[in-house]
N, C-alpha and C positions, 0 to 999 in steps of 0.2 A: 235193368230197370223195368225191361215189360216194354207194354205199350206207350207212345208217347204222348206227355199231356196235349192236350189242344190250346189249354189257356195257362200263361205264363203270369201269375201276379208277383208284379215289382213293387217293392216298398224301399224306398230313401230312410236312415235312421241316423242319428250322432252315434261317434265307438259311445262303449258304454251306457246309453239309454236303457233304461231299464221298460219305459212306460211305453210302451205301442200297442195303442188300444186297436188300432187296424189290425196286427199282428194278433191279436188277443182273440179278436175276433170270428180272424179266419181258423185259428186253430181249432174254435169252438167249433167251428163246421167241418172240419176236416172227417173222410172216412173213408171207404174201401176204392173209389173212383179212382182210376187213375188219368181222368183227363187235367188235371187241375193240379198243378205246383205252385210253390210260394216261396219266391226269391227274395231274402233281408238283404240290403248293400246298407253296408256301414261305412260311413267318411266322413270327409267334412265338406265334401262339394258335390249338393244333390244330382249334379248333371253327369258328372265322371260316374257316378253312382249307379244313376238309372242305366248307362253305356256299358258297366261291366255286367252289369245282371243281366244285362240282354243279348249281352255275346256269350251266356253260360246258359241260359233258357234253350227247354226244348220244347217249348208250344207253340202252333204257329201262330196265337196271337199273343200280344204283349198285353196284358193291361198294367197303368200306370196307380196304385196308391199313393196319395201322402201316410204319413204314421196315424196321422188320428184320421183317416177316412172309413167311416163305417158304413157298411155297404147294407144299398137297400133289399128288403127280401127278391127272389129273381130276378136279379141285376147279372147275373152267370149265365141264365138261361135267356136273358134277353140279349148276350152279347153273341153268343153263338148264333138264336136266328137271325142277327144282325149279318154277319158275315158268314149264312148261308147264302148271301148275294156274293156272287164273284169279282164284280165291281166294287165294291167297298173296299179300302183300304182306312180309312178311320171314325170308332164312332164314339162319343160322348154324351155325357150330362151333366147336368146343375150339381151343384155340393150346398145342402139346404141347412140352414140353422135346426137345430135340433130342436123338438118344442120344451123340453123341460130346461132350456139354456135361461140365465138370469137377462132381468129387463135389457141392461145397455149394451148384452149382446147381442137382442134381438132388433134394438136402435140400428147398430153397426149392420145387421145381415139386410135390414132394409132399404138402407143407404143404398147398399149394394147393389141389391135388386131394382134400384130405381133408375130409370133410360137415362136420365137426365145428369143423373153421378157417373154413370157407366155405358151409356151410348147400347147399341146393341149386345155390348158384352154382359149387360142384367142378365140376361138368359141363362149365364153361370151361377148365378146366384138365384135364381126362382125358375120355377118350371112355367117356360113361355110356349105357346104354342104346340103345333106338332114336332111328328117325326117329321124332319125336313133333311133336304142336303143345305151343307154351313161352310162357312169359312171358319179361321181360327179365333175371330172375335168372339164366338159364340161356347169355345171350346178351352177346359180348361186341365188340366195334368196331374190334378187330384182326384181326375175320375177318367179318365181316357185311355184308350183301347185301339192299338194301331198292329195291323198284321205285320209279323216278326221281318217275313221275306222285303216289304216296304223299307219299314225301318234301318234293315240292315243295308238295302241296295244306296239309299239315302246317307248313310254315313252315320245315323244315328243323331243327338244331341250335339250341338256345338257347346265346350264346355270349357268357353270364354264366356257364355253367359249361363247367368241365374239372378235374377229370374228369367224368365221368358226363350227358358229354351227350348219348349215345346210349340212357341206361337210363329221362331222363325222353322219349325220345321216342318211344322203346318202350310205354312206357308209357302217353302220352297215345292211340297207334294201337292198343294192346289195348284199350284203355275205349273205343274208337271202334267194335270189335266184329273190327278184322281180323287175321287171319292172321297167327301169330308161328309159323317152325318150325324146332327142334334137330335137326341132320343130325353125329352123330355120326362118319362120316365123311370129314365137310366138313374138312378141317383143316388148321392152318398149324402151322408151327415155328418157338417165337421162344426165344430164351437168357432164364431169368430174370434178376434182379439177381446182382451180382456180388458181393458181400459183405453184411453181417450188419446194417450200417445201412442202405445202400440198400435193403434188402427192407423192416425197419419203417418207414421210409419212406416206402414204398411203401405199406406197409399204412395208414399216418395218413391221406396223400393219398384213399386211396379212401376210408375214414371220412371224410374232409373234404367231398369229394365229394355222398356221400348226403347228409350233412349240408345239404351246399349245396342239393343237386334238393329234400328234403322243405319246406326252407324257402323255396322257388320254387314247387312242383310238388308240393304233399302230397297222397300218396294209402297207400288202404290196401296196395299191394302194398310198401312201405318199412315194414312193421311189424315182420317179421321183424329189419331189421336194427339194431333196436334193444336186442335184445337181448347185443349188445357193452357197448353205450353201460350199460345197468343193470348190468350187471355191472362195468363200471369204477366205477358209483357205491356198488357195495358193497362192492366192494375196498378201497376209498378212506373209505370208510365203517369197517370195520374196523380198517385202522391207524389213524385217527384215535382211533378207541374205544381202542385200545390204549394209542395214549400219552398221552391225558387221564384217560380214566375206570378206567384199573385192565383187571385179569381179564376176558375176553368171556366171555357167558354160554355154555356148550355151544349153547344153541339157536340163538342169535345166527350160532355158527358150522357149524353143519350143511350149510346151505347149500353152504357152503366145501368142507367133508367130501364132500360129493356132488358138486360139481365134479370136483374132483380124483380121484373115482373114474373118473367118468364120463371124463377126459381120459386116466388110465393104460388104458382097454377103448380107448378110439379108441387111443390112439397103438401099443398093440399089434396093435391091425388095420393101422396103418401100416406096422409091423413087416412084416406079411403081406404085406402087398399091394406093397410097395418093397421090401421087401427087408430084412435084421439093420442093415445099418453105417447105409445113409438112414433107415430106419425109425425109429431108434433116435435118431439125431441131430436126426431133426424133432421129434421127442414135445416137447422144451420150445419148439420155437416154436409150439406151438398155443394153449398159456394166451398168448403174448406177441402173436398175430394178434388174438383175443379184446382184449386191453387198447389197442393201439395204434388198431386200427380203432372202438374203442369211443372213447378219446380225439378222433381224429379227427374222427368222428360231433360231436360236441358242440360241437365249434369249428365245424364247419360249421354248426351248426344256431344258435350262438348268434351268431355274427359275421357269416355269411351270406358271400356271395360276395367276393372280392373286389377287383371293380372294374379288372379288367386290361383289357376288353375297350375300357377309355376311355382307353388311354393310345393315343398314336400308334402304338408300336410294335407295338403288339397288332392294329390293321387294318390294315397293309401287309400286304396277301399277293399275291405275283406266281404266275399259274397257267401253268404250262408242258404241252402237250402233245406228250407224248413219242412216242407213235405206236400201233400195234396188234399184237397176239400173237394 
């Protein structure tokens, strides 16, 4: 083979997909270099997937694509002087709505983006700040980039979970003491969900998710994201109060009252920051990101994983190298 690549790109795909606009992409760049290979893992379970590609890679970094992540122009050359530091072992960036995406996708990417839906983890979704060192809150696996040697000393993905099997292994390398860093210009462009269920959906999943890692992998940096999960049980709490016991006490519902303040100030900084028509449109899915991902949370933490990774179909994964960009 030559010389060997320096950067290892992983793409996740379904057997038989035809449409891998990621794939599409990098082929387009592909040329005489040989630092840069491009590993397709086909399965049915993104996490076995990403683990075989990266026991077949010969770059010492990993970077992670989803299928539709299209990468920003010098997003290659900024990962490289990224890990000319010898202390780094992970770095990432935001995955941004594309701007020719339709209006309610762009509703959905703002949600996203907003502290208040997503705590510190907005930074996935909008380019926040500087180059910082991060934790996995801020870090997401449709664009991230982890030295080979790390990964593999670590065990790689736990693939008892999906989603979130890159946040407990983030996790486990921050409590190990190394290097996690946000490159807010790192960035890809992927379409959010396409309609109104797919996106809560989406949000249950990643509640499901945590859910799953804490009940795997508890630690204290999942603290924060509990506080969905309490708030659905006071939610849930109050209607019940309401149609058994009569009248809530004012105090009872305070709480409530300061919610819901607190959500009309965020959503009109949504307003600001996207714009009147998006702005205005996302303001009610913030209490609904809050309840879904809080539902979510609960099933994962009370059912726990489960158990796909034992079916056949979940460890067939065929690794295809596709060649170098």
């Amino acid at each position: 083979m030559g010389k060997s690549p320096r950067v290892s790109i992983i793409i996740a795909a379904r057997e038989g997909q035809a449409d891998i606009p990621a794939l599409a992409q990098l082929e387009s760049l592909q040329s005489q270099s040989s630092q840069f290979e491009i590993l397709l893992a086909r399965g049915a379970q993104p996490s076995c997937q990403r683990n075989r590609a990266a026991e077949q890679a010969h770059g010492a970094i990993l970077y992670f694509l989803d299928d539709d992540s299209l990468l920003d122009k010098g997003n290659l050359d900024r990962l490289l002087a990224a890990f000319s530091d010898p202390n780094l072992a992970v770095v990432g960036g935001p995955n941004l709505c594309p701007p020719e995406a339709p209006f309610l996708q762009k509703v959905f990417a703002a949600v996203m983006g907003s502290w208040l839906a997503f705590g510190p983890s907005a930074a996935r979704y909008r380019q926040i700040g500087v180059v910082r060192a991060t934790s996995e809150k801020e870090l997401i696996l449709c664009n991230l980039a982890i030295l080979a040697s790390e990964f593999k000393r670590a065990g790689g993905f736990d693939e008892a979970l999906y989603p979130n099997e890159e946040n407990a292994l983030l996790d486990r390398l921050m409590g190990e003491g190394k290097q996690l860093r946000y490159d807010p210009d790192l960035v890809v462009y992927r379409h959010p969900r396409e309609s109104v269920v797919a996106f809560v959906w989406m949000l249950f999943r990643y509640g499901r998710g945590r859910g799953e890692q804490v009940r795997l992998h508890p630690s204290v940096g999942s603290a924060l994201n509990f506080v969905p999960a309490f708030f659905v049980c006071y939610v849930f709490g109050l209607v019940l109060s309401g149609m058994f016991l009569g009248p809530i006490p004012f105090i009872v519902q305070l709480p409530m009252v300061g919610y819901l303040l607190v959500t009309l100030v965020w959503g009109l900084n949504l307003v600001r920051q996207a714009g009147g028509g998006i702005g205005f449109c996302g303001m009610p899915f913030l209490p609904v990101a809050h309840l879904a991902y809080g539902v979510g949370l609960w099933k994962g933490l009370v059912l726990g994983p489960s158990g796909q990774t034992n079916s056949k179909a979940a460890v067939e994964v065929s690794v295809e190298r596709v060649g170098s960009v």
